[in-house]
C-alpha positions in Angstrom: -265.6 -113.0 36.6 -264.1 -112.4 39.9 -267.1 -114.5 41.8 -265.6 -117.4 39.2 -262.0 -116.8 40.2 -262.9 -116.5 44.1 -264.6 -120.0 43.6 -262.1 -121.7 41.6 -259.5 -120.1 44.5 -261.8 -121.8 47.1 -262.1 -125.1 44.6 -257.5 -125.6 45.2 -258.9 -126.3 48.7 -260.9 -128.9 48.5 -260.5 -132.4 47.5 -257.6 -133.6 50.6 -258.4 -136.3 52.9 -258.6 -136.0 56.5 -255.1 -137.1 57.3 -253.7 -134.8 54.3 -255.6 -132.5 56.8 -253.9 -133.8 59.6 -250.1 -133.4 58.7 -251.2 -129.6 57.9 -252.3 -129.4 61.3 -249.2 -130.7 62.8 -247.3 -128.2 60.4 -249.4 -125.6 61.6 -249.1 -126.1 65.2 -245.3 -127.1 64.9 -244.7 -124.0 63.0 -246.9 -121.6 65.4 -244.5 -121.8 68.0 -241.0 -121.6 65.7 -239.9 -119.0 67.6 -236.7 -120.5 69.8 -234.0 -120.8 66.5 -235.7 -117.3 65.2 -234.6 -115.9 68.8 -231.5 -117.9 69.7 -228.9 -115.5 68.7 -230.2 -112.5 70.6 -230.8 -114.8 73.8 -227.0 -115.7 73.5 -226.0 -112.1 73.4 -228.6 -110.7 76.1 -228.9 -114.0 78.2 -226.0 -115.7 78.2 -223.8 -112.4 78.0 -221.7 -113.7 74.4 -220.3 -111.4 71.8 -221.8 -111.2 68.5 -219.2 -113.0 66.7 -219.1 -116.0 68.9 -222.5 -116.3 68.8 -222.8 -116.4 64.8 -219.8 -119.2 65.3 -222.4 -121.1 67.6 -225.4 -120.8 65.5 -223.4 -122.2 62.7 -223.9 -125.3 64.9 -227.6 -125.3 63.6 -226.7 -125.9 60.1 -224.2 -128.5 60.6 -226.6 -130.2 62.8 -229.0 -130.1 59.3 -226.6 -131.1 57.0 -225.6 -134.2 59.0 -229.1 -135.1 60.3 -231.1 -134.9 56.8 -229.9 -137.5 54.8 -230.0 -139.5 58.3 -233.3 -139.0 58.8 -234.5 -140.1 55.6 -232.6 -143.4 55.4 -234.6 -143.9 59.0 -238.1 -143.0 57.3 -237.2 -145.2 54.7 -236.5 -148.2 56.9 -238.9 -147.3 59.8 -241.4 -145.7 58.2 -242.5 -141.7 57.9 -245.0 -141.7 61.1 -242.4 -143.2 63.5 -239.9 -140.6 62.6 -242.6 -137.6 62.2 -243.4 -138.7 66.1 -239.9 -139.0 67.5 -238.6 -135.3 65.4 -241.3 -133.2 67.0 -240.6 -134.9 70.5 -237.6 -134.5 70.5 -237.2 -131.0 69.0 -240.2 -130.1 72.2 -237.7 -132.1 74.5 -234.6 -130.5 73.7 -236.3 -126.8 73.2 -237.1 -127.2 76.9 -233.5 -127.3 77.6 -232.0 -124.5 76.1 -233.1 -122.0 79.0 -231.0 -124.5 81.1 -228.0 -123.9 79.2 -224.9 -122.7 81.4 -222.8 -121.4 78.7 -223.2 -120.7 74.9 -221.4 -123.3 74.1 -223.9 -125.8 76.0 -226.5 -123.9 74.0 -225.0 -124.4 70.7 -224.5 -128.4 71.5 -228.0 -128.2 72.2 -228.4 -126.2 68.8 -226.7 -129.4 67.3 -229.1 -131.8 68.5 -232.3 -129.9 68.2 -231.4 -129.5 64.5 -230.4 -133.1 64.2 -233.8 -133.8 65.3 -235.6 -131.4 63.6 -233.9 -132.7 60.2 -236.6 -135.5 60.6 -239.4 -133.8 60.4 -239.3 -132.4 56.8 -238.8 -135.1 55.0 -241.2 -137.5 56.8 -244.3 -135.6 56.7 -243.4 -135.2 52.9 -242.9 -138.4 52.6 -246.5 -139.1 55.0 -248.4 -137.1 52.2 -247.1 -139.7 49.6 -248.6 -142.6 52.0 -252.4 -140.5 51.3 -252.5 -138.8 47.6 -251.9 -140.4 44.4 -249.4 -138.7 42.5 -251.2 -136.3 40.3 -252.3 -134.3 44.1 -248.6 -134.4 45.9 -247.7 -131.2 44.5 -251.0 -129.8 46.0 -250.4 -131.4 49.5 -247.1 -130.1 49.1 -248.6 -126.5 48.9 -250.6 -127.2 51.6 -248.3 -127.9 54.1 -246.6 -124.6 52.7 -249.1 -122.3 53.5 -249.3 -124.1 57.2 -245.8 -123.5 57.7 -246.0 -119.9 56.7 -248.8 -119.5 58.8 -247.7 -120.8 61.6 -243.9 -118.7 61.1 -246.0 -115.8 60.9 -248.1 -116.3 64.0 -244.8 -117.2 65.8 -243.1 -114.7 64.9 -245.6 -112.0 66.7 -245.6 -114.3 69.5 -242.0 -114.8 69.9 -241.8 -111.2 70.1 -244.1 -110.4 72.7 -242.7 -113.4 74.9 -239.7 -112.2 74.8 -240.2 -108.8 76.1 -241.9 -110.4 79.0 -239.8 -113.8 79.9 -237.3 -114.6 77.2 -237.3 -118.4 78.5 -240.8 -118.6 77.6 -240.2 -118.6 73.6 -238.5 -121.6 74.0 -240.7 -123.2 76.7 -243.6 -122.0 74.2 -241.6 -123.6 71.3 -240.8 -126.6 73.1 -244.8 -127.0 73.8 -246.3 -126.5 70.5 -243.4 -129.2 68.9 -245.1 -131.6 71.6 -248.2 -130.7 70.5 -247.8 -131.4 66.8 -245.9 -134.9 67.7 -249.6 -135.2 69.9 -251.2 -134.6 66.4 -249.6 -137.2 64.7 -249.1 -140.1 66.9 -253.0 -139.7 68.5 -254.7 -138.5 65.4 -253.5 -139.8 62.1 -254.3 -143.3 61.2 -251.5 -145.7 62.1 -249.6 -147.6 59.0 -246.8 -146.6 56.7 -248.8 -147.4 53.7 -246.9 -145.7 50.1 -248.6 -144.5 47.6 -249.3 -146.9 44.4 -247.3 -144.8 41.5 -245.7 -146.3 38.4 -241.5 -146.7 38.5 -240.7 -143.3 36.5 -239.0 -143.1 33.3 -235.4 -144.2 33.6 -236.0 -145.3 37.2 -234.8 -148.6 36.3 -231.1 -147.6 36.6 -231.0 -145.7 39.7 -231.7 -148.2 42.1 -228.2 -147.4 44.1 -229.4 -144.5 46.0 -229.4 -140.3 45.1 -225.3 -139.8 45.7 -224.9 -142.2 42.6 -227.9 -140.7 40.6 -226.9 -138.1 38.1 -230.4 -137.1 37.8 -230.4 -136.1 41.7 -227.0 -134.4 41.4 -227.9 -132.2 38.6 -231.2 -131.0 41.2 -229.4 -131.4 44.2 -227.2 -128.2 42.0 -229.4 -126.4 41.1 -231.7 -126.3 43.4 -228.7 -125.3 45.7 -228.2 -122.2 43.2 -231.4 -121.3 43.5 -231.9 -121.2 47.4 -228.7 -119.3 47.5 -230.4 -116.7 45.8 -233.4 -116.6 47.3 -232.1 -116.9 50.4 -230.6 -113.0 50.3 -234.0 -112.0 51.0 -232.8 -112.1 54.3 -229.0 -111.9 53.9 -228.0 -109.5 51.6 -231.5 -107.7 50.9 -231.7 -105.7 54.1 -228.7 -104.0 53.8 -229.2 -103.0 50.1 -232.1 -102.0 50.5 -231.3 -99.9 53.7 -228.2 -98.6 52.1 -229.0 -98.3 47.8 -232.5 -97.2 48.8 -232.9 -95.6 51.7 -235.8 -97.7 52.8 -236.1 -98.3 57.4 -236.2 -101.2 58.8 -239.9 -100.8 59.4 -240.4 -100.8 55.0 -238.0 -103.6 55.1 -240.3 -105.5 57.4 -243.7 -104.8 55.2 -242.0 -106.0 52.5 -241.3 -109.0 54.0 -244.9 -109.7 55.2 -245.9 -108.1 51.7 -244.3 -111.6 50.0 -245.3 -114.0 52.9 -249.1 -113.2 52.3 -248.6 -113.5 48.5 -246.5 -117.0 49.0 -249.7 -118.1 51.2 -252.4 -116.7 49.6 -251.5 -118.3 45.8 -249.2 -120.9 46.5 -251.7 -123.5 46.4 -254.1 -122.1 43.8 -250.9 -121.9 41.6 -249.9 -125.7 42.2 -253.2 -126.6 41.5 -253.9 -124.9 38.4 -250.1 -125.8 37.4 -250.6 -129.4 38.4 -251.3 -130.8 34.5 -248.1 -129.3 33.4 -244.7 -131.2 32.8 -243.1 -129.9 36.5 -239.6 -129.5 35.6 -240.3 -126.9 33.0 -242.8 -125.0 35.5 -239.6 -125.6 38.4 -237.2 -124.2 35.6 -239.9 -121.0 34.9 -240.2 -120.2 38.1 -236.3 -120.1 39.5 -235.9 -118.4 36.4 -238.3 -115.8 37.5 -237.5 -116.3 41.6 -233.8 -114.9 40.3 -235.1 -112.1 38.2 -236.8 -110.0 41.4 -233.4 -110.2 42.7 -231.5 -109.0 39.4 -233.6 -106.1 38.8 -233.2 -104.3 42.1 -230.0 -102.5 40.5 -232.2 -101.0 37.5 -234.9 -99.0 40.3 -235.5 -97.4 43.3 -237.9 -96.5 46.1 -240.3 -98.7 48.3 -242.6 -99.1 45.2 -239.8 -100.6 43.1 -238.7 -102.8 46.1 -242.0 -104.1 46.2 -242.0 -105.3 42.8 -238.8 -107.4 43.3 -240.3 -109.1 46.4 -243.3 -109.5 43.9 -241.7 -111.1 41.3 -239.7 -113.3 43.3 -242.5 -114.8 45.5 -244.6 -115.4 42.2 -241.5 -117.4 41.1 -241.0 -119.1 44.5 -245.3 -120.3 44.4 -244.6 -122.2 40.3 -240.9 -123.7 41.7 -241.2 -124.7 45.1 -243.8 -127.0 44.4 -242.7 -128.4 41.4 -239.1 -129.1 42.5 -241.1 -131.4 45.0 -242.7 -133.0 42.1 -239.6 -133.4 40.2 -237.6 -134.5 43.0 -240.3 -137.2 43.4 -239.9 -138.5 39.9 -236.4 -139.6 40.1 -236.5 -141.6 43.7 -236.8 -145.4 42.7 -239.2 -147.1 44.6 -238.1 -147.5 48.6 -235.9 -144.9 48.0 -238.5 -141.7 48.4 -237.1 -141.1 52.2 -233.4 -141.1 51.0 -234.2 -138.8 48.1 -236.4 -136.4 50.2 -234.0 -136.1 53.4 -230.4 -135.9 50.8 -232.5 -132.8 49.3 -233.1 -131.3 51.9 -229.2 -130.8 52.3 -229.2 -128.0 49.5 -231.3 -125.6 51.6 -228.8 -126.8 54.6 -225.9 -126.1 52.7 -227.3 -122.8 51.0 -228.1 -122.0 54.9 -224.2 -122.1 55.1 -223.3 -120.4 51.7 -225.1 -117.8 51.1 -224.2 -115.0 54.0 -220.3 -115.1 53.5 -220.6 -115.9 49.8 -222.5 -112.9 49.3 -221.7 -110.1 51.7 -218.1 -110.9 49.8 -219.5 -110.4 46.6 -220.7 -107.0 47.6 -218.0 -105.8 49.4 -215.6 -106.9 46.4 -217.9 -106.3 43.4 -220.5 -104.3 44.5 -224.5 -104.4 44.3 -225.2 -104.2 40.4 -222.8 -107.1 39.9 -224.1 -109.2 42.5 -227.7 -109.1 42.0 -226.5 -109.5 37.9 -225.3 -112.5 38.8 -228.7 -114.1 40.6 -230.1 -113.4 36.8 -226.6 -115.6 35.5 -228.0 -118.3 38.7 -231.7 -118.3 37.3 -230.5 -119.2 33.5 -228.5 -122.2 34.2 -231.5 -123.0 36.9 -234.2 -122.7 34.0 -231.3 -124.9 31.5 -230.7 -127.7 34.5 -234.0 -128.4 34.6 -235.1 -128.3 30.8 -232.3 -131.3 30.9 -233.7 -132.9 33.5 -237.3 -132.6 31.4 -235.5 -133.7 28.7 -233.2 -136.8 29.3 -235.1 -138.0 33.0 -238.6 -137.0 31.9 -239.2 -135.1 34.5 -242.5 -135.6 35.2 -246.3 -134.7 33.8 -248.7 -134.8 36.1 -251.5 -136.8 34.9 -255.1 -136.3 36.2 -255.4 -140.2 35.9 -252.5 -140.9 38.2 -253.3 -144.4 40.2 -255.0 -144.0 43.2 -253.8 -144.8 46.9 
């Protein structure tokens, strides 16, 4: 039994063409040296000499850079193709990452926040839309997943490494940075075969009146909400989490941070095993499931205690976060009208932008004002209408089944 399990694990692997293999790589690489945004805030207060809260107020430059730059980028990979904007993000995001340890004042560092983010908005949504140009439609969830587990790679390995460069020359995480987003932009322009070709997939159920682009598309608006719900919640992993965890549980920073590379092993090791095996099923009910279930390791930490307990939560939500993430992709994919893929892939990436924005000061306030229990109750209130939204969206949109007899590329 557990030689069949290993090799059905191994199987998820298997089956991607080379430049499916490719745009992983580029992820990979990309991703190994994300360090610079990780460390900007602390080079602004030991570098550059700032206070703590102007430096917050200049980071918030990084989000408005993504929240303006991703629908913008996807109306470019729509009109000038995935490859062209995959190539210009990463060298420009190398480019400008260069710059920052040139920076004379925070201030010249947080334009330069702007405009890295602006560029790095690109990047998303064109390789997503590149693994549309190689796999039918029955395998995009998988290439989805992944180019997941690259990215969590890569964060991971960056996140050692930004650490130790640091200590020694803090210039050098961004010089490092800079290098490896060169690199990747090397990968794709050099490497992967040249051509914006789309994959052939039928128009989707009640595509035909949703021509006018995703702000018009009730379909989109109703994910665009709830998947902004969603990443709210699950972005307290990093917000909120820490301090209740310090404070409700007594657990150090040092438990903390074991839990946190407890989940990001889990995330890699089954996301794409789980989008593989949950590829046959109709997505928006697996997307609903799992934010359903994403929420719930939130909503129980008031009902335990201890490391143990803790662990369970990040458990629970990172099994949730493999079934959703995923399938959100594949759902989001169903309602974008042909041409229109780019649009729909660089307007979602807005949520996470805007949940970037929302969640700290939405729910430090919540716990100062309500306290823990009735915060973390709430994420449970945040999964429900997540798992109703998209049982709609199943419903009235269709939302979609993956077929194993999708039409090839």
């Amino acid at each position: 039994m557990p030689t069949r399990l290993f090799r059905a694990y191994l199987a998820s692997f298997r089956g991607f063409p080379r430049p499916v293999w490719l745009i992983a790589l580029a992820v990979l690489v990309n991703q190994s040296g994300a360090m610079g945004i990780a460390f900007a805030t602390l080079y602004m207060t030991q570098r550059l000499g700032t206070g703590v809260t102007e430096a917050g107020q200049a980071f918030a430059a990084y989000a408005v850079g993504g929240l303006v730059g991703a629908p913008l980028a996807g109306r470019m990979c729509d009109r000038f193709g995935w490859r062209r904007v995959l190539v210009a993000s990463l060298a420009a995001c190398g480019a400008l990452l260069m710059l920052m340890p040139l920076a004379a004042s925070v201030w010249h560092f947080a334009a330069l926040l702007a405009l890295y983010c602006l560029a790095e908005s690109g990047f998303r949504p064109a390789y997503q839309l590149g693994l549309t140009a190689y796999l039918p439609e029955a395998e995009f969830g998988r290439g989805y997943s992944l180019t997941l587990v690259a990215m969590n790679l890569g964060a991971t390995l960056a996140g050692a490494l930004g650490g130790l460069l640091a200590g020694w020359w803090f210039e050098a995480v961004f010089w490092a940075d800079g290098a490896t987003a060169l690199a990747a932009s090397a990968v794709v322009a050099l490497l992967l075969p040249r051509g914006d070709g789309m994959a052939r997939t039928p128009r989707p159920a009640g595509g035909a009146d949703r021509g006018r682009g995703p702000w018009l598309d009730p379909a989109f608006l109703l994910l665009f909400a709830v998947v902004l719900g969603v990443a709210t919640v699950h972005l307290q992993q990093r917000v909120l989490m820490p301090i209740y965890l310090t404070e409700g549980y007594g657990l150090s920073a040092a438990q903390y941070g074991m839990l946190l590379s407890w989940g990001a092993a889990l995330f890699m090791a089954l996301t794409l095993p789980a989008s593989t095996w949950l590829k046959g099923a109709p997505q928006a009910a697996v997307a609903g499931l799992g934010s359903l279930v994403v929420c719930l390791g939130y909503a129980i930490l008031p009902f335990g205690a201890g490391f143990a307990f803790a662990g369970l939560a990040v458990t629970l939500t990172m099994l949730g976060a493999v079934a959703a993430f995923p399938a959100m992709m594949n759902t989001l994919k169903s309602l974008a009208p042909p041409g229109r893929t780019g649009s729909y892939l660089g307007n979602y990436q807005m949520a996470w932008w805007l949940a970037f924005l929302v969640a700290p000061p939405l729910s430090t306030w919540s716990y100062a004002r309500f306290g823990g229990t009735a915060t973390w109750l709430a994420c449970a209130a945040v999964g429900a209408a997540a798992l109703a939204g998209f049982a709609a969206l199943g419903r009235r949109w269709g939302g979609p089944r993956q077929a194993a007899d999708s039409a090839p590329v």
